[in-house]
Steps between C-alpha positions, in 0.01 A plus 500: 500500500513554134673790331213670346378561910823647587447757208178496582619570882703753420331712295242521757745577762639779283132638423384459874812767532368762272169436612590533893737853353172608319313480853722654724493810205122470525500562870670798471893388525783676315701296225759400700299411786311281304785314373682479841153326609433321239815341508495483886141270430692257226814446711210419819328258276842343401615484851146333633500223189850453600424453896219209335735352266743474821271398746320184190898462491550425867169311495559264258164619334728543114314402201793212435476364871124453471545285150756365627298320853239420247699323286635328821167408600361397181832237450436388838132423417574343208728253669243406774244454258716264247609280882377163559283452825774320619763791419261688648441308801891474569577908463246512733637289767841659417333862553350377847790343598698878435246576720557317774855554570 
């Protein structure tokens, strides 16, 4: 993620507050009320993006563990590709032989 979207991010965050304050004022809460709320809402949100960042986390689902298999896979692919049929036929027997025992 570049900078510019966490500014982006959190000024959103921080105008999703007033905006959520402005709404519970509209619907006929007191000042404080609203605020209590509003803030009760942001700390929610935080705690539910938290629970998915945990749970991606847990899952092995991260950005960096994703590039990281598919950087994996694309080496690997590379290799089989540059083999002779001959390497190729003798990983094979190798792999079968694993196999077996």
């Amino acid at each position: 993620m570049r900078r510019i979207d966490v500014i982006v991010i959190t000024i959103l965050v921080f105008l999703s507050g007033g905006l959520i304050y402005l709404i519970f004022q509209g619907i006929g809460f007191d000042s404080a009320d609203a605020g209590i709320w509003s803030q009760a809402v942001l700390v929610g949100g935080l705690v539910i993006w938290l629970l998915t960042y945990l749970f991606r986390v847990g899952t092995h689902k991260m950005t960096y563990n994703q590039q990281l298999k598919n950087y994996e896979d694309a080496v690997l692919e590379k290799r089989l590709e540059e083999m002779t049929p001959e390497e190729l036929a003798q990983l094979q027997a190798e792999v079968e032989e694993e196999k077996n025992k």
